[in-house]
C-alpha positions in Angstrom: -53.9 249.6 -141.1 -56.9 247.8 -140.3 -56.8 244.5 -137.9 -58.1 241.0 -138.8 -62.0 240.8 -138.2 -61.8 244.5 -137.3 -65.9 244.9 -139.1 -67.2 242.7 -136.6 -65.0 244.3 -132.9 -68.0 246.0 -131.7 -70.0 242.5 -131.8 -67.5 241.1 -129.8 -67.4 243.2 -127.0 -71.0 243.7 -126.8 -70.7 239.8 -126.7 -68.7 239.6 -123.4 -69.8 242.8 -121.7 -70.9 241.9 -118.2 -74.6 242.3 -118.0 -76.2 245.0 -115.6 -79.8 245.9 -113.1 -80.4 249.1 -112.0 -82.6 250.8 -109.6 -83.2 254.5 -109.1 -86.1 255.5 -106.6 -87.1 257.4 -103.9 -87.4 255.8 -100.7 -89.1 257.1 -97.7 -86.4 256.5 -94.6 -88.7 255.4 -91.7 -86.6 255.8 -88.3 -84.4 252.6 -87.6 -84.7 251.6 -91.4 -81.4 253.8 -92.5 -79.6 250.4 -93.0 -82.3 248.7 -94.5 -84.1 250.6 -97.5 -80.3 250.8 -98.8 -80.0 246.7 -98.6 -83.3 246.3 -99.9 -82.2 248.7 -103.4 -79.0 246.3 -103.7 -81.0 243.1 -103.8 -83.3 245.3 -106.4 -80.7 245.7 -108.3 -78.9 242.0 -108.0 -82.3 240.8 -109.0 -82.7 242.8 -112.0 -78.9 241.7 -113.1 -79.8 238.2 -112.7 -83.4 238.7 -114.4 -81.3 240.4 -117.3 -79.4 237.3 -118.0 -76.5 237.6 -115.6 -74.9 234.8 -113.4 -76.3 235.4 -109.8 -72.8 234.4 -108.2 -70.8 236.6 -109.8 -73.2 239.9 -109.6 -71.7 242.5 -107.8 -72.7 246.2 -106.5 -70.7 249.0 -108.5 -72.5 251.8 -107.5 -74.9 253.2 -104.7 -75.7 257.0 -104.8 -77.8 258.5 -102.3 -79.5 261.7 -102.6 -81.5 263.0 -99.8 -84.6 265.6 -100.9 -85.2 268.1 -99.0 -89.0 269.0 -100.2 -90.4 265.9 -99.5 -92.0 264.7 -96.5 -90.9 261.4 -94.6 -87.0 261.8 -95.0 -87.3 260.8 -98.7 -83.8 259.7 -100.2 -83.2 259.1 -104.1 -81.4 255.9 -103.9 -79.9 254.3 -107.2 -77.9 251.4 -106.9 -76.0 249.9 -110.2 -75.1 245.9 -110.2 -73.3 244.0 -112.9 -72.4 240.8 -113.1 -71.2 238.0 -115.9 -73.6 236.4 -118.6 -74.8 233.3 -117.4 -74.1 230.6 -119.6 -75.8 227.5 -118.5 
């Protein structure tokens, strides 16, 4: 059983999938900038949602990973941060 317009469901959902930035880099932690270097990944990533075609009220911060690496000099972290946010229609 196959439903009505079922050769053209992928479309669809690709039509009102939320569109998404990403940002995945190592940062060097400086002392006192522990709360920072994170902030400044989200609004990384909140820019590249927007940039992507996404509305900037409604991007939001799914994910934030960080990954601190040990053989690297000046407390390097791998940060990645994942935003998503509706398409902007206007």
């Amino acid at each position: 059983m196959r439903p009505d317009h079922y050769s053209v469901a992928n479309a669809i959902g690709a039509a009102i999938a939320q569109i998404g930035g990403e940002v995945d880099r190592i940062f060097a932690m400086a002392p006192g900038s522990r709360d920072e270097v994170p902030a400044t990944a989200k609004q990384e990533a909140v820019d590249r949602a927007v940039a992507a075609g996404a509305a900037p009220g409604s991007v939001q911060v799914m994910d934030i990973e960080e990954v601190p690496i040990a053989y690297l000099p000046g407390n390097a972290t791998r940060i990645r941060v994942r935003a998503v946010g509706d398409l902007d229609l206007t």
